[in-house]
C-alpha positions in Angstrom: 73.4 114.3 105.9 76.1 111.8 106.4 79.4 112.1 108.4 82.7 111.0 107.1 84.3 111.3 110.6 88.0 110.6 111.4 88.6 108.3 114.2 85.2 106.5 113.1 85.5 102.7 113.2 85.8 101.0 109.8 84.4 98.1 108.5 85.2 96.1 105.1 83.3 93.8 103.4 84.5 91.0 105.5 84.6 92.7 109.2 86.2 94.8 111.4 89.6 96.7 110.1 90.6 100.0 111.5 89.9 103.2 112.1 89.8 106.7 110.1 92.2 109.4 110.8 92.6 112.1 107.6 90.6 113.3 104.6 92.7 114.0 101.3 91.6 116.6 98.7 92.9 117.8 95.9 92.8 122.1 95.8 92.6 123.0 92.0 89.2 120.5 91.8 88.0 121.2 95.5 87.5 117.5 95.1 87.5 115.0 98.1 90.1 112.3 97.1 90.8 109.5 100.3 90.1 108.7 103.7 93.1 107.7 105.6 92.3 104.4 107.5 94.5 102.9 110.1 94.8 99.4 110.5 93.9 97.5 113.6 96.2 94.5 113.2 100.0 95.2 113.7 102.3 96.9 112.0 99.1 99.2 112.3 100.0 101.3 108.9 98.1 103.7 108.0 96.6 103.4 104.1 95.2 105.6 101.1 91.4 104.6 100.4 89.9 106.4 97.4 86.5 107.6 98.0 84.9 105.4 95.8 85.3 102.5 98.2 82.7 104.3 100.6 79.4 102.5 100.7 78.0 103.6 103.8 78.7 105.6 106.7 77.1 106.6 110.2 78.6 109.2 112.9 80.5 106.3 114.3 81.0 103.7 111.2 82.4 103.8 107.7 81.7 101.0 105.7 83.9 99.7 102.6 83.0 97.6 99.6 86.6 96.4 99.9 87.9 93.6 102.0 90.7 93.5 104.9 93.1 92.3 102.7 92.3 94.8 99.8 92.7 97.6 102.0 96.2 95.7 103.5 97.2 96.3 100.1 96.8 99.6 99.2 99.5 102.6 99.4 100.7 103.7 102.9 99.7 107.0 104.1 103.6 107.2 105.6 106.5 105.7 104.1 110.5 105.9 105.4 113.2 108.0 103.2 116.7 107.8 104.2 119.1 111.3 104.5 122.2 110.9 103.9 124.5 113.6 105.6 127.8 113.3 107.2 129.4 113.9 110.2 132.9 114.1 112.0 133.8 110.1 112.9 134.3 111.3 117.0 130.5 112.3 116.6 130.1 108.3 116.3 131.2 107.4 119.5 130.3 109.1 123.0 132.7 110.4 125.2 135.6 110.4 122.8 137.2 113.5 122.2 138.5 114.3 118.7 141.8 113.6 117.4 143.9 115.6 115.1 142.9 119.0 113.8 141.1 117.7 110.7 138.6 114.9 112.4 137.7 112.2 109.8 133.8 112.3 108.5 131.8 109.4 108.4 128.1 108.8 105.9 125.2 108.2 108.2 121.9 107.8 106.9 119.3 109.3 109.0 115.1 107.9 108.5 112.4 110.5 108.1 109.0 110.2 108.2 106.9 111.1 105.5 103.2 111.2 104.6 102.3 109.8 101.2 100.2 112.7 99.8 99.2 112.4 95.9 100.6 115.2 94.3 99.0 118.6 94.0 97.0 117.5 97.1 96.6 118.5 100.9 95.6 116.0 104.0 93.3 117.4 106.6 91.6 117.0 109.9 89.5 118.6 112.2 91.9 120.8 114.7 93.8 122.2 112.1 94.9 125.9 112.4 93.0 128.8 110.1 94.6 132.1 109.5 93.4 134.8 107.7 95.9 137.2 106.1 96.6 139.5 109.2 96.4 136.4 111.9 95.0 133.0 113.5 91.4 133.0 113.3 90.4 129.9 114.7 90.2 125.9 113.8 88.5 123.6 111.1 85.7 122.3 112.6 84.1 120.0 109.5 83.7 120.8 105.4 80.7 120.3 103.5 80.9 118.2 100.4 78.7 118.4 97.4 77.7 114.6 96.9 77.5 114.7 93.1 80.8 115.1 92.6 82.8 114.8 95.8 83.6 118.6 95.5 84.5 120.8 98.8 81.9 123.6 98.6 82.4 125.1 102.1 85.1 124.9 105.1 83.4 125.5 108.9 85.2 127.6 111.1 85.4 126.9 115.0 85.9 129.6 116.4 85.8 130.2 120.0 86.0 132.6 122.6 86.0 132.9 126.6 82.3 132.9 126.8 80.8 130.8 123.4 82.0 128.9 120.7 80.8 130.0 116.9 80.9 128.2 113.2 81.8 130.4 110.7 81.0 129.3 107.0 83.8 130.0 104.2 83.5 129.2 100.5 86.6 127.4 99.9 86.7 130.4 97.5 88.2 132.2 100.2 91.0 129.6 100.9 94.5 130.7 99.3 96.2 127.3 100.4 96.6 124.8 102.6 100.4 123.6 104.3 100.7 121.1 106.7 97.8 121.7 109.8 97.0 125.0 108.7 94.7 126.4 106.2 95.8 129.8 105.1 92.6 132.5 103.6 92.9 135.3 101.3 90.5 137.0 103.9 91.2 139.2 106.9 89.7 138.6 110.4 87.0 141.6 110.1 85.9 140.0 106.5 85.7 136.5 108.4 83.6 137.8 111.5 81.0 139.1 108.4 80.3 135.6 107.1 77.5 133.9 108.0 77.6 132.3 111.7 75.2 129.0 111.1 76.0 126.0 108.1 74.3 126.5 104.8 71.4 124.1 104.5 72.4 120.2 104.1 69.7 117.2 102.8 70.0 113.5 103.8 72.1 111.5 101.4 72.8 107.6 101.5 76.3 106.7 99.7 74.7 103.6 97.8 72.3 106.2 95.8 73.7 109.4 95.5 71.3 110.4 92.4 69.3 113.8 92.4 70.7 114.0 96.1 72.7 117.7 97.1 74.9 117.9 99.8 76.8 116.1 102.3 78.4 117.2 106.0 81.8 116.1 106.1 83.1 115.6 109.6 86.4 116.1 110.5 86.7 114.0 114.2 89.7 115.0 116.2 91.9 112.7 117.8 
């Protein structure tokens, strides 16, 4: 069993480099895609690592086969887009009052924020909200990944209540999509409280030799 846990320290070949904050997963394939890893030096972006890069992990470490200047190099997990929109020129300047019954309009261009998400996929971490089709059920807790093929089998439920927490296990069968933080099912509450309470079965897997191996636990830290 090996964790792929966000907020986990990350090392590349040549030290110390950041930190891991999202998984990214593509929904048709049920495929695990990236890790998002956030850079310790300034500006501290935030960058796309393709799986493959993976060479070991702990609950506490990720280690990459690439170096600090490799990873400096891939794509940003966030990038800046401009709006343009347009507003009345008095809007410009505080405390002046408009002039004239048809105020002159002036082009800003305001930044947004925006995650860099390959299309056709979804970014993830523990925390996020699940609802079934008639209301919230509770929060991801981790998903289990088949190591052969870095395919989602199953999403773990947190689900908690005055008295005790419980993991619930869904087959990512059961998801109907995923927007933003929060993973929507094609099941109803009742259906979700008959699924099985404790994780299916994992084995120990080590990244560098992943042959004849089953399953790995895929830890989804919060922040």
């Amino acid at each position: 069993m090996i964790d792929l846990p966000t907020i986990a320290e990350v090392h590349c070949s040549d030290g110390v480099a950041g930190r891991s904050t999202y998984v990214i997963g593509n929904p048709v394939t049920q495929q695990l895609t990236h890790l998002v890893v956030k850079s310790y030096l300034p500006p501290f972006h935030e960058h796309l690592v393709p799986v493959d890069q993976v060479v070991e992990t702990t609950p506490n470490l990720i280690r990459l086969k690439c170096t600090r200047n490799d990873l400096s190099m891939m794509e940003p997990f966030e990038y800046e887009e401009y709006i343009r929109t347009e507003i009345p020129d008095y809007l410009s300047w505080p405390y002046v009052l408009p002039m004239g019954l048809y105020p002159e309009e002036v082009v800003k261009y305001i930044p947004v924020k925006r995650q860099n998400i390959p299309q056709g996929e979804f970014a993830l971490r523990r925390g996020a909200r699940v609802e079934a089709t008639d209301g919230y059920v509770g929060l991801v807790d981790e998903l289990l990944i088949n190591s052969n093929n870095m395919q989602v089998t199953h999403l773990v439920l947190l689900e908690r209540h005055v008295f005790k927490h419980r993991e619930i296990t869904i087959p990512v069968s059961q998801i109907d999509r995923v927007d933003e933080d929060t993973v929507y099912l094609k099941l109803d509450r009742q259906s979700v409280e008959q699924l099985p309470t404790t994780p299916i079965q994992r084995w120990p897997l080590n990244v560098k030799d992943s042959s004849g191996l089953s399953n790995l636990k895929l830890r989804i830290e919060t922040f």
